[in-house]
N, C-alpha and C positions, 0 to 999 in steps of 0.2 A: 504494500500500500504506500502510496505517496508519503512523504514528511508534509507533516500540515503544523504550520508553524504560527503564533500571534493568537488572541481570545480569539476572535470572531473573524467571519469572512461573508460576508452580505449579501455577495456573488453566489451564482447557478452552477455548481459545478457536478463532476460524476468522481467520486471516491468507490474503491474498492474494497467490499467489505472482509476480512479474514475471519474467518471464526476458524478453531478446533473442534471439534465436535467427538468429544471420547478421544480423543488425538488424531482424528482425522482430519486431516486440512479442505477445508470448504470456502469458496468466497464467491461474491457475485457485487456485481456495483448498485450503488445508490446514488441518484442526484438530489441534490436540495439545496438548501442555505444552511449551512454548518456552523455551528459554534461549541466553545467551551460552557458547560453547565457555572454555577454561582457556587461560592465557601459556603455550603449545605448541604447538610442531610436529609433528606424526606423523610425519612422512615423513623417515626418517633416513638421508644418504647415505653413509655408512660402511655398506657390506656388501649395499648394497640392488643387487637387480636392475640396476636400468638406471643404476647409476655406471659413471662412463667412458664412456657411450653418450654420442654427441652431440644429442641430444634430451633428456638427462637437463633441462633446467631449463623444456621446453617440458612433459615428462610425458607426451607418446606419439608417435609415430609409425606410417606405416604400410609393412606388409612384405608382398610380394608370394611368395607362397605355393605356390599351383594354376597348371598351366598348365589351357588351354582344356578337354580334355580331363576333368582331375581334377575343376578344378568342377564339370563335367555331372554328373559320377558323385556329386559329395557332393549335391549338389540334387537326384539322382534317389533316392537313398539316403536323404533328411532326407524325402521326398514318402513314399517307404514307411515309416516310421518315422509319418509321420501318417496314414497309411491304415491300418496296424497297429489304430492307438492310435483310431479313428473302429470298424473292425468289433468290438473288445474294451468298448467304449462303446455300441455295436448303434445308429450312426449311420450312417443311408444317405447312398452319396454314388456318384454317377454315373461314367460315363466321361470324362465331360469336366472332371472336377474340377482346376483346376491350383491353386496355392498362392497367387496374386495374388489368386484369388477365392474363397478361405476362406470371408471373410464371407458370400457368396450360399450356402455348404453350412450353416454353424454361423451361425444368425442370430436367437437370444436370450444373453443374458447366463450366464444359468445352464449351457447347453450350453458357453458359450464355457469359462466357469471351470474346468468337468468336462475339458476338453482341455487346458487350462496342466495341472492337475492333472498331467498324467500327462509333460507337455513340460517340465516345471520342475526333475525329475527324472534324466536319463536320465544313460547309461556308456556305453562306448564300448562294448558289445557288443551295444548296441541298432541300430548301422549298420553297415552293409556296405560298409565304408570305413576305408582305411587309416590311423587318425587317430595312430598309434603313427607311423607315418611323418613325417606332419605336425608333429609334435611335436619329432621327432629335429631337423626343416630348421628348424622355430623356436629349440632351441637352438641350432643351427651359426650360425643368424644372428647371436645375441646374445652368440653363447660362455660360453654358461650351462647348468649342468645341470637341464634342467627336468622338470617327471614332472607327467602329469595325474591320479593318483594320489595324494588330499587323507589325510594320516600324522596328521589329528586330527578326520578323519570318520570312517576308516580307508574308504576307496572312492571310486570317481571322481566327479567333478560337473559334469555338462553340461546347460545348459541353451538349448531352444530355443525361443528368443523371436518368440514374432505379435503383431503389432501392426496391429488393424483399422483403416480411413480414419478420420477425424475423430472418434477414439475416446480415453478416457481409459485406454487400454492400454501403460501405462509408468507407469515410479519416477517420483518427485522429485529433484529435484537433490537428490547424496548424495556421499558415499567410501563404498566400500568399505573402505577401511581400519579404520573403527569398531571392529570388531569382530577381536579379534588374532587367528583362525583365516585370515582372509586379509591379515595385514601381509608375508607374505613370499611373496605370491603375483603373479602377472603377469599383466591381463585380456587376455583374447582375443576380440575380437567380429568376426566374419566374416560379411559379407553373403550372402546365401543365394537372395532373392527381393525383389522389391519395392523394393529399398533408392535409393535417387533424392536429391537435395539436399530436399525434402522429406519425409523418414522417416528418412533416417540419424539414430546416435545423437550428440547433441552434447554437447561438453564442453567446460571452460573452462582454456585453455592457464597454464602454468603454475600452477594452482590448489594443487596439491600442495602449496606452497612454503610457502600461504600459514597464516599463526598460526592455531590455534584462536578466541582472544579476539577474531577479528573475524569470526566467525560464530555465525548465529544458525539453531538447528536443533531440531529434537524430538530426543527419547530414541532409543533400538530399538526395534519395533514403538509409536512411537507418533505418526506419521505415518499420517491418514485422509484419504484421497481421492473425494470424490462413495459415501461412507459403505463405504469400504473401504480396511481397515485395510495397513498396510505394514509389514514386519520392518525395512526400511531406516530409518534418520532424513532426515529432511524436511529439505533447506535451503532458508531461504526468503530471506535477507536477508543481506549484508554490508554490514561499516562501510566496505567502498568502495562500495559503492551497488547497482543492481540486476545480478541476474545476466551477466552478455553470453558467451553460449556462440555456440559455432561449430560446425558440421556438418563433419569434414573428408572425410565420405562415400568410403572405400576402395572401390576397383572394385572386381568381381567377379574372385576371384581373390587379393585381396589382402585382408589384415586392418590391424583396428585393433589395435593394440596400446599398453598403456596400464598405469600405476602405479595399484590399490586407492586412491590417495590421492587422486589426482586426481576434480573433482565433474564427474561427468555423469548426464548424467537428460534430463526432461524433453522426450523424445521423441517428442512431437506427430508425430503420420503424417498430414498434410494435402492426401496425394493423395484425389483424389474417387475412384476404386472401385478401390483396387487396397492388399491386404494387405500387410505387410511381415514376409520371415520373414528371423532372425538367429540364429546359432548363438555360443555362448558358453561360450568353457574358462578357468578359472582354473588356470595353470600357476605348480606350487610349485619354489621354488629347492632345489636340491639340500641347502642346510644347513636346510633347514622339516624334512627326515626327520628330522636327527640331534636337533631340537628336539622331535620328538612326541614322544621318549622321558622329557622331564622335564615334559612338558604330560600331564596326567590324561589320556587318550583320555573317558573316561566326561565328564568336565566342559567337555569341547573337545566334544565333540557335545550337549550340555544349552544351551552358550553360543550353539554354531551355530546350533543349529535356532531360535532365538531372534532369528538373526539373518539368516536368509537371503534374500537377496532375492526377489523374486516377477515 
């Protein structure tokens, strides 16, 4: 990657990103407007979710969730959820359609888009699955009162992530945190299909911790990808050197779970024909309610949508 030298740079340019990934070397470029982050931490442990967890300085963990049963049922539930959303799109797809092979039903770009469109979306009254349940056992885990129920969207936020083979189908390395409609939220990414040490989403352990002033990232929405833009910001560079993420790949049944702070992205699907589907909640701490009340709703959702990942 280029020496990028000085705070800021105001200028359009395309930087090439480096990441590791488990130590394999991966990169693709990014254009936008680049700068050095501010002398700040984001991530503040007074009050926050995962204080007092023992994973708090690692930044996620994984929790075992489903037993054998449950998962079938959310994976048969998330298949009809994309056969729904495939006949309301008037896309033909046979009986033998399963979710590893997405790609051979939806196999132009355009079509593919039309499908996130409507997956990037969804609420829990889009499945035939008890996600209220799920929910309750993730706080019992963490002894936190959680609600999938976003109090400055005002409605829920789930989204269900595909990720085609050897495709530029994911973020950039990023936080979630950017953006203060999710600083008091807890991600949730559950494997669903496909998910293998090569597709899982990878992140860089203890990242959260780290200063703003040693990263170097785009705005919101101003991260472009093979000429497609991103609501997320782009990190491409730290002044400890290039990225080195880890895959910690949750079995089926279990979740990642993980702090908005923390940067992950960059989830290269490098299986040769097989799809990756992942489902995704952001669950709010019980004090995010008491807080939508002095947050504008109207400006909380002006900011969000501005900010939402893709």
């Amino acid at each position: 990657m280029e020496e990028i030298a000085g705070n800021d740079d105001a200028s359009q340019r395309i930087v090439n990103c480096e990441v590791l990934v488990d130590n394999a070397p991966f990169s693709f470029e990014i254009s936008g407007q680049f700068h050095w982050g501010d002398d700040e931490v984001l991530y503040k442990e007074k009050g926050n979710i995962i204080s007092g967890r023992p994973w708090k300085n690692r930044g996620y963990t994984q929790l075992k969730l489903l037993n054998e049963m449950d998962s079938s049922s959310l994976r048969r539930s998330i298949k009809k959820v994309l056969l729904r959303i495939f006949k309301e799109l008037r896309i033909h797809c046979d009986d033998r359609f399963t979710l590893e092979k997405y790609h051979h039903t939806i196999r132009t770009e355009s079509l593919h888009q039309r499908v996130i469109g409507e997956t990037s979306r969804l609420t829990g009254g889009d499945f035939g699955f008890d996600l209220p349940k799920l929910i309750r056992k993730i706080s019992n885990e963490l002894e936190a009162p959680l609600e999938i129920f976003n109090p400055l969207l005002n409605e829920e936020y789930i989204i269900l992530r595909i990720n085609r083979p050897h495709s530029l189908d994911m973020n950039p390395p990023h936080r979630d945190g950017y953006q203060d409609v999710w600083k008091d939220t807890l991600n949730i990414w559950i494997p669903i299909a496909g998910c293998t040490p090569q597709s899982s989403l990878p992140v860089i352990p203890g990242s959260h911790l780290w200063n703003e002033k040693e990263i170097y990232r785009t705005a919101v929405q101003g991260a472009m990808i093979n000429n497609r833009r991103y609501h997320v910001p782009g990190i491409v560079k730290t002044r400890r050197g290039r990225l080195h993420m880890i895959r910690p790949c949750p079995r089926y049944g279990e979740a990642l779970v993980f702090t908005p702070f923390l940067i992950h992205g960059a989830a290269l699907n490098s299986q040769r024909d097989t799809t990756r589907f992942s489902l995704e909640l952001r669950l709010f701490h019980g004090n995010a309610l008491k807080k939508a009340g002095t947050f504008g709703l109207s400006s909380a959702k002006a900011d969000v949508f501005q900010g939402l990942p893709d």
